[in-house]
N, C-alpha and C positions, 0 to 999 in steps of 0.2 A: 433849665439852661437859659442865658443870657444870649438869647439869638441875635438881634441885633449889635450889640454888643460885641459877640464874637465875628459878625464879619466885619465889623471898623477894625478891629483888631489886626484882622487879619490882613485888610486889606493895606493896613498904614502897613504893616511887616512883609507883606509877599508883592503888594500892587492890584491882587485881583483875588475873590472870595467868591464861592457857591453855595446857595442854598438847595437843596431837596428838604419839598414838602411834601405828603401825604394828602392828597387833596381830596379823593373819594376811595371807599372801601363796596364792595358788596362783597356778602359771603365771610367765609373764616380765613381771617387776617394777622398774620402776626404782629402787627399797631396798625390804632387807629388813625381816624385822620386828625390831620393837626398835627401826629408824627415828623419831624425834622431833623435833618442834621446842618454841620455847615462844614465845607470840606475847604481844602486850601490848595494852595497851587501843585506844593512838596509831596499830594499825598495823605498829608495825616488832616483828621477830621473830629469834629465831635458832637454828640448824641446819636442816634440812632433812628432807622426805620424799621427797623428788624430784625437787622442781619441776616445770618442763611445768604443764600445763593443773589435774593435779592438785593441787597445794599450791596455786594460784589461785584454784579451786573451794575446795579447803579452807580455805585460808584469810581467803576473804571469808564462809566461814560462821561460823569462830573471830572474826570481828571483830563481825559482827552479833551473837553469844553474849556477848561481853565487855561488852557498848552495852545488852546488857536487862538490870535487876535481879535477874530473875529465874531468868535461866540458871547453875544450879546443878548441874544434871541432869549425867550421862555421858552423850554420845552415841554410840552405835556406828552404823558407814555403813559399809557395801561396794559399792565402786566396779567396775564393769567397764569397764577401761579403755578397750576398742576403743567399744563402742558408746554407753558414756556422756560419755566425751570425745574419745574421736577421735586414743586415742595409740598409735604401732603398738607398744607392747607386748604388749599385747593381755592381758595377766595378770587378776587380781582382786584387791583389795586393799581389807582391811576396816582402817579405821582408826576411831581412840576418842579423843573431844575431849573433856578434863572444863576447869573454870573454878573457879580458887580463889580466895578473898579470904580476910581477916584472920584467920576464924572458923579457916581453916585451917594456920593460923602453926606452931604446935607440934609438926602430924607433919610436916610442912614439915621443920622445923628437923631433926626426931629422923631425916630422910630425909637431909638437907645434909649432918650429920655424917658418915653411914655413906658415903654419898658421897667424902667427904674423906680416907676409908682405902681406898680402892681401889672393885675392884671387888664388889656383891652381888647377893643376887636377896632379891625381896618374890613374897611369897605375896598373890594381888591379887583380890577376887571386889565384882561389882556387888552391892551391899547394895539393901535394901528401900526405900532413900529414893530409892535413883536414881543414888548415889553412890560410887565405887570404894574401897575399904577395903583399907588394904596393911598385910603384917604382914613383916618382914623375920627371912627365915629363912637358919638356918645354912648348908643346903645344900637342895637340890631334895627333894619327898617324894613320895609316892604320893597325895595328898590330891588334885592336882592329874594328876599324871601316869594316875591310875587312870579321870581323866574323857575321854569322847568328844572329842579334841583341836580345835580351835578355834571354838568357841561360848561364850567369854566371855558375851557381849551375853543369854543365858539364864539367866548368875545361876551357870556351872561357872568351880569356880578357877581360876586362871591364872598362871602365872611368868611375871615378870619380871626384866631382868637390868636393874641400872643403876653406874655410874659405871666407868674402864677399867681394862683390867688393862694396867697402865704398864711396860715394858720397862726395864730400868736401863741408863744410860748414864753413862758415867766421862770425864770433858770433861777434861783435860790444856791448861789455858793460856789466860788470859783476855787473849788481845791482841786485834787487830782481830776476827781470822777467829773466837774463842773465843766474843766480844760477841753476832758477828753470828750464828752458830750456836744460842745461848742462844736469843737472840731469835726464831729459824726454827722452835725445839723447843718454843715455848712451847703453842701450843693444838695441840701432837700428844701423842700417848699413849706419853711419856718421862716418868722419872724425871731430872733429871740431877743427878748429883754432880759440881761443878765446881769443880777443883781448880790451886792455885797455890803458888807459893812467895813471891808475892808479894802482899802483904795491901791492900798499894796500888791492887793492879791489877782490883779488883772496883767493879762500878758500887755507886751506893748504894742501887736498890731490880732488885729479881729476880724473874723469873718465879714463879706460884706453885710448879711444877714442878722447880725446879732451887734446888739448896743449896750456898752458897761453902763451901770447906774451904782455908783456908790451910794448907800445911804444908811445912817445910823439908826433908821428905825425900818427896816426890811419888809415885818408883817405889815406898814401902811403902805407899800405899793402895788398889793391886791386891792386896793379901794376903788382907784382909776382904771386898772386893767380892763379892757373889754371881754363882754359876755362871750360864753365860747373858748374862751382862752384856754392852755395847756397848763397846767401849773407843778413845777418841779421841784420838791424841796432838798436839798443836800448840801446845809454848811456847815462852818467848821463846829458848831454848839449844838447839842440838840435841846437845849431853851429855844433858840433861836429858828429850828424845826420846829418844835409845839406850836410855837409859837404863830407863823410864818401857815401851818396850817391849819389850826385853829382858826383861823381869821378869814382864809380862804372858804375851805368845808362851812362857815357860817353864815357865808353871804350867797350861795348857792348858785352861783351862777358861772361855773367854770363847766366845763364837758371831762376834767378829768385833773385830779391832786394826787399826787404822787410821792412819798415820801422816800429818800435812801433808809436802809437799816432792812433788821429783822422781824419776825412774828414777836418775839421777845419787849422790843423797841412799840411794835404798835401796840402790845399790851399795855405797857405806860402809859404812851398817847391816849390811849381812849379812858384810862385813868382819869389825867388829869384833867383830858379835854369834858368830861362827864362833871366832875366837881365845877369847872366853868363854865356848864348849863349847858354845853352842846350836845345836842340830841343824838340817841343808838342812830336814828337815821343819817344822821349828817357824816359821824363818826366812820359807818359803813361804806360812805362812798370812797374812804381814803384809798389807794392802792399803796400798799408798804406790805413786802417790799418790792420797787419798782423792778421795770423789766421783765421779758418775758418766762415764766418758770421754769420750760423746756431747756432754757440757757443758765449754767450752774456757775459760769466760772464767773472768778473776783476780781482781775485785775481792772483798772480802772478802759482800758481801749475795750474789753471787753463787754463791760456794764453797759459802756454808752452804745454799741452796736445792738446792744439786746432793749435799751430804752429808745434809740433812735426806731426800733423795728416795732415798738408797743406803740410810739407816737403815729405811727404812718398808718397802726391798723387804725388807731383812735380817730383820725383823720378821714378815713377811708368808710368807717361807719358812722360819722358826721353827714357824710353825703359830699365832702371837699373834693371829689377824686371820683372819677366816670369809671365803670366799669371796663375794664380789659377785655381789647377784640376776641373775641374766641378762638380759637385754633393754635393755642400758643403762643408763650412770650418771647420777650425778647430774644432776637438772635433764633429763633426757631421758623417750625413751619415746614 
């Protein structure tokens, strides 16, 4: 989620915007830190700390903050889960609720942007007004790292990380299942390059996330792709699939190729791709057909839930994605 972002947003619409952070966890936690939401004057809010009992607790303190003039302040709280609310996670969890308005428009903004390029961290320490002060630093330093680790709420600096670090993904074919894939990668942490040969076949507005590239020759823009990359093939020809992965599968250097179709469809493939010199090895690494096998159905919003769910594991065993606090996810505990 677009943190930054969401409280300009909010603030240009209601006047005044709340963050809750997750600042320190010990023990089993329903999220980790880093965890956020951003809540609004009205009530309604978005991401999460956890849900359960906790984000209820918190967030009817975040709504009575928003409703007084005066709440300006950061608030630091630590929660014991077992005996202050009754969740069996039983962890601790100190989270930090600040409340901006207009006055704070500017590093707002200077925050949105850096946001907009991926991921950073801010250098963050409670100032003398009561108020949290971020300086966005190139990489992590000693200024923070050299202090007694999690006691922010004392006035010791602090890191934080914000906006994602986005996987790239290489979308081959904007027909039904292309659309509805687009739209499935929109608020996950993709890049997508979505590409066509035909200039027709792109909607007229796109996720922020994802960039149309018409081109007449499709399999050349695996050449410049970055290493790592997702690579998803499903347009409307399957020359233009052969194709499109033949070229891919041969330059070895994606973390996962992916083809639409059947066991039938990759029979061919490895046909034809074998008369073109590409190796059983290369051939093997193809996944066809895409998505997860557990999930059977064919409609096109279907497919892409079960290919969006194969990318986020592909993802997740890359190393892109921290492992999940223990004690239960989201909205548990």
């Amino acid at each position: 989620m677009a943190i930054w972002a969401r409280i300009a947003e909010t603030i240009a619409q209601h006047g005044r915007a709340a963050l809750v952070s997750v600042v320190r966890v010990a023990g089993s936690s329903p999220r980790e830190a880093g965890a956020r939401l951003v809540a609004r004057p009205d009530g309604g809010f978005w991401g999460t700390i956890g849900g359960g009992r906790l984000e209820y607790e918190v967030l009817a303190e975040t709504t009575a903050a928003l409703a007084s003039p005066d709440a300006t302040r950061a608030r630091f709280r630590t929660w014991t889960l077992g005996p202050d609310l009754a969740q069996c996670c039983g962890g601790v969890v100190t989270t930090l609720t600040e409340v901006f308005d207009a006055r704070d428009q500017e590093t707002i903004a200077a925050l949105a942007a850096a946001e907009r390029g991926g991921a950073f961290t801010v250098m963050a320490r409670l100032g003398d007004d009561g108020r949290v002060r971020r300086e966005i630093v190139s990489a992590p330093t000693s200024a923070a790292s050299d202090q007694k680790p999690g006691r922010p709420e004392s006035g010791a600096p602090f890191l934080e990380e914000f906006g994602d670090e986005l996987t790239p993904v290489l979308l081959f074919g904007a027909g039904h299942v292309g659309r509805a894939l687009v739209l499935a990668l929109a608020p996950l942490p993709f890049a997508v390059r979505w590409i066509d040969s035909r200039a027709e076949a792109f909607p007229s507005h796109l996720p922020a996330n994802a960039v149309a590239v018409h081109s007449e020759t499709p399999d050349r823009e695996v050449d410049d792709a970055p290493a790592g990359a997702l690579v998803l093939v499903m347009t409307h020809a399957h020359a233009i699939d052969y194709a499109v992965a033949t070229r891919a599968l041969s330059l070895e250097k994606f973390d996962l190729v992916g083809m639409i179709g059947s066991s039938t469809k990759r029979a061919r493939f490895a046909s034809q791709a074998r008369a073109l010199g590409l190796s059983d090895e290369a051939i093997a690494r193809l996944v066809c057909p895409i998505g997860l096998p557990e999930i059977g159905g064919k409609t096109p919003a279907v497919i892409a839930a079960s290919v969006a769910a194969q990318l986020l594991v592909a993802r997740e065993r890359l190393g892109a994605v921290p492992r999940r606090a223990t004690g239960g996810g989201a909205g548990q505990g």
